[in-house]
N, C-alpha and C positions, 0 to 999 in steps of 0.2 A: 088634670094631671094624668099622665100616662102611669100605668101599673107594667109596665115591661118595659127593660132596659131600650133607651134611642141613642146614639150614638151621631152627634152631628157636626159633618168636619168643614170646616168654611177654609177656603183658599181665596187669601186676599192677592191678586194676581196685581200688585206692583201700582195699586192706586194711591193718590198723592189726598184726597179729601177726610182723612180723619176715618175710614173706616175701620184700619185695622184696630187702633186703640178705641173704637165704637166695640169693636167685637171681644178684645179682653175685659172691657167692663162689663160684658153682657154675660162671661166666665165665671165672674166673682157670684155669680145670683144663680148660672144653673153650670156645674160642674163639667155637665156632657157633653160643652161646646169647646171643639177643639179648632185651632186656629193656625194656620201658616202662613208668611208672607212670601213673595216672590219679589225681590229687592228691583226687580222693572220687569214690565206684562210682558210675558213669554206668551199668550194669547192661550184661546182656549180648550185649544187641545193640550198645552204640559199644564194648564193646569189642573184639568181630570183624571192624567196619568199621576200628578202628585197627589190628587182624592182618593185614587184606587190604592196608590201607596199607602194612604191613611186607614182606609176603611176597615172597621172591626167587625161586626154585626153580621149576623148570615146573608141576607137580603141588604141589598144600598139603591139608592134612587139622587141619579143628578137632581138638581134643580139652576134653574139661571136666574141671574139677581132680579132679573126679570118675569119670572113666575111665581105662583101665591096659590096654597094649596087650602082647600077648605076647610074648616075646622073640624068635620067629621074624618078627612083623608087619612090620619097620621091611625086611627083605630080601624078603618076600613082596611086598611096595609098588613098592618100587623095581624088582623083576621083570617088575612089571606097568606099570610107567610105561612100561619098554625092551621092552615087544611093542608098545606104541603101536594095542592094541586097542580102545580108549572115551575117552570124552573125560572120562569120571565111573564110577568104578568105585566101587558099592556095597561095601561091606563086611559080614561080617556078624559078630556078636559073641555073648557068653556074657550072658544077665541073670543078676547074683547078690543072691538072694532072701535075704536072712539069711543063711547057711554056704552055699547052695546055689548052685549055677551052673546053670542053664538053658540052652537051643539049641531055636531052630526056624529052618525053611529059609526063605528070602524065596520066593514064589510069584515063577514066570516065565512067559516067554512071553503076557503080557498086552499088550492094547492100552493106548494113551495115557490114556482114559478106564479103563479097567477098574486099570490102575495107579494113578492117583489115588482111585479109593474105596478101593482094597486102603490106598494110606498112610492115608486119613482111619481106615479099621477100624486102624489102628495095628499093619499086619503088619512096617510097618519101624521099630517102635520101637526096636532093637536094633542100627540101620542106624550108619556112619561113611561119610562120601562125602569120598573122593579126588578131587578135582574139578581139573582142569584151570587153574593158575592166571590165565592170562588171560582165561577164562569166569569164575571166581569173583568175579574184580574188578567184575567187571560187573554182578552181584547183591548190592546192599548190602541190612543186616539195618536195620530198623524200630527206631529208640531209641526209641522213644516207648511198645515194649509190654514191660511185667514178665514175662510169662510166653509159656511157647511162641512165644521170639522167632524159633527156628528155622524154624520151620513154614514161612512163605513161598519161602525161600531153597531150602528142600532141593526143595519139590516142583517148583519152577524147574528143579534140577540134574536130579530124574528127569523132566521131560516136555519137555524143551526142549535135549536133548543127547544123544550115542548115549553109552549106557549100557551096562556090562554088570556081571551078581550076581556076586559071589563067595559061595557058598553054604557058608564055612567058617570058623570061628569065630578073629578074630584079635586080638579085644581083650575086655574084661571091662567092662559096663556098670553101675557101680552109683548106686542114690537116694542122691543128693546129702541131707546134713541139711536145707541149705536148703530142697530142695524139699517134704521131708517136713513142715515147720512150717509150711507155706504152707494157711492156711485157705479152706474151700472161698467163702466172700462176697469175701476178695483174690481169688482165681484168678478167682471171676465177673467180676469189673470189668476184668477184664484178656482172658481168653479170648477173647471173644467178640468184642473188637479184635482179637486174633490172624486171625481167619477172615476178617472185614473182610479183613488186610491181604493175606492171603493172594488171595483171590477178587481184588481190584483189581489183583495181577500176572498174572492170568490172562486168555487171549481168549475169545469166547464159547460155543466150543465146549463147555467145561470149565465155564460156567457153573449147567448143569442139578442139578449135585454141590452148588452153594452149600446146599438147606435141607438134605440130608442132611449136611452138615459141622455144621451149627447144632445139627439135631438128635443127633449125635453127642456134640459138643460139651455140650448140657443134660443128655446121658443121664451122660455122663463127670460132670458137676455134680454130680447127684442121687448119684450111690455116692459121692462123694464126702464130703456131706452127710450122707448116712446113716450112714455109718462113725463121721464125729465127731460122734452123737449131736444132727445136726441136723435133725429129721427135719419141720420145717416149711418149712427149707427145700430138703429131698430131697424131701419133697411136689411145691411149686413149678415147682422144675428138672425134675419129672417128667411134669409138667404141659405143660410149654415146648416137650419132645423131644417128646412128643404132636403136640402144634401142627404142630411142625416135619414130625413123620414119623405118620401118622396108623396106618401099617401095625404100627409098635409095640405095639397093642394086641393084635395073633397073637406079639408075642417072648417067646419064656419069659422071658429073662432080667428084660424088663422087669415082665412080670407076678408075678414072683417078689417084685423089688422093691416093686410096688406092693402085693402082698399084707403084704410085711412089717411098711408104713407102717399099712398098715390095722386090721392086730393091735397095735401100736403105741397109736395113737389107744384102740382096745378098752380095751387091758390100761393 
C-alpha cells in the first residue's frame, strides 16, 4: 500500500467489451479510481485532454492500456516528485519484443536542438514523462490526429522545461494490437499531420529539424510498406525520405532497403 495520496483517472474511450462497469467495480475496493466514459472513441488525443481535465495530484503520468509499470515504479515517482528536482522527469522502460524485454539508456547531456533530433531518431521511444501537473494542463493533445497523437505534447515536455533522465527501467512498454493492424496508407494520411502539428508548437529556432522530421517520417513509411508486402508503396515513401533528406543516399540502412525493392521488381 502507498503512504501518499495517488489519484488515478481511467478514461474509458467509448469501448463496447465490459470495461467500463470492470472499472466501477474496481471503485468500490479502492476509492482513488476515478472513471469516465466517452459514449463513442473520440481517439486518443480527446481522450487525454479529458485526463488533463481530470487530473488532481501535483505530478500525472499517461499510461496506455497497453503499458505495465513495475511494482517498485509507483514509490520511485513519488520519491522523485519529493526531491522536487525537474519539472518533468523522463522515465525510462523495458520494450517487450514477443517474450523479450529490452533496455537502452536515454542519451544525456544534449542540447535543446541536439535533443529533439535524438526524439525524432526515436531514442525515446521507450520514454514515460512524469510531468508537472500545472505544466501538462497547458499542453493539450491534437484530436483531430489518428496516429502519433503524442508526438507534439511530449517534445513540449522535453524542450520547454527543466528535465531530468532517469536511466532505469520502471515500466514495460508493449505494441498495442491496435497499433500492430494499423496499415501503412492509414498511418500515411495521418503521420504526416502529426509533424505538421508538432513543428507549429515549436519557435524558430527548432525549425531547421522540420525536413529531417518528414524525412524520418517517409523512411519510418517505406519499412513499413515493405514489411506488409507493399512494395510500390515502400518505393514511393522511399522516394519522398530522399526528397526530404537527400543525404540518405550514403545510409546503409536506406540503401539496403532500396536494394531490396530493386531485387523485388527483378525477381
Amino acid at each position: 500500500a502507498q503512504e501518499k495520496p495517488v489519484h488515478i483517472a481511467i478514461v474509458d474511450d467509448g469501448s463496447t467489451e465490459g470495461n467500463y462497469e470492470y472499472v466501477l467495480e474496481l471503485r468500490k475496493r479502492y476509492p482513488f479510481i476515478e472513471v469516465v466514459k466517452h459514449e463513442k472513441n473520440l481517439g486518443v488525443g480527446s481522450a487525454r485532454n479529458t485526463l488533463l481535465q481530470m487530473a488532481k495530484g501535483d505530478y500525472l503520468l499517461f499510461l496506455d492500456s497497453d503499458d505495465l509499470l513495475l511494482d517498485r515504479a509507483l514509490n520511485e515517482m513519488l520519491n522523485l516528485i519529493d526531491s522536487k528536482t525537474a519539472e518533468v522527469y523522463v522515465l525510462n522502460s523495458y520494450r517487450q519484443k514477443e517474450e523479450k524485454l529490452k533496455f537502452k539508456s536515454f542519451p544525456e547531456g544534449l542540447t535543446k536542438v541536439e535533443l529533439l533530433k535524438c526524439f525524432l531518431d526515436r531514442a525515446f521511444s521507450e520514454a514515460l514523462y512524469l510531468i508537472k501537473t500545472e505544466i501538462a494542463k497547458k499542453i493539450s493533445f491534437n484530436p483531430n490526429l489518428k496516429v502519433r497523437e503524442d508526438l507534439g505534447p511530449k517534445v513540449c515536455y522535453l524542450l520547454f522545461n527543466k528535465i531530468k533522465i532517469i536511466n532505469k527501467p520502471l515500466a514495460i512498454i508493449r505494441d498495442s494490437p491496435q497499433r500492430l493492424r494499423r496499415t501503412p496508407n492509414y498511418y500515411f494520411e495521418h503521420a504526416i499531420a502529426s509533424v505538421e502539428d508538432l513543428f507549429s508548437r515549436l519557435p524558430s529556432e527548432y525549425q531547421i529539424l522540420k525536413p529531417y522530421a518528414f524525412g524520418n517520417t517517409y523512411l519510418e513509411l517505406a519499412k513499413m510498406a515493405y514489411k506488409g508486402r507493399l512494395f510500390f508503396e515502400a518505393e514511393k515513401f522511399l522516394e519522398e525520405a530522399k526528397n526530404f533528406l537527400p543525404e540518405l543516399n550514403k545510409n546503409f540502412n536506406f540503401l539496403k532497403l532500396k536494394a531490396k525493392l530493386i531485387f523485388k521488381k527483378i525477381f
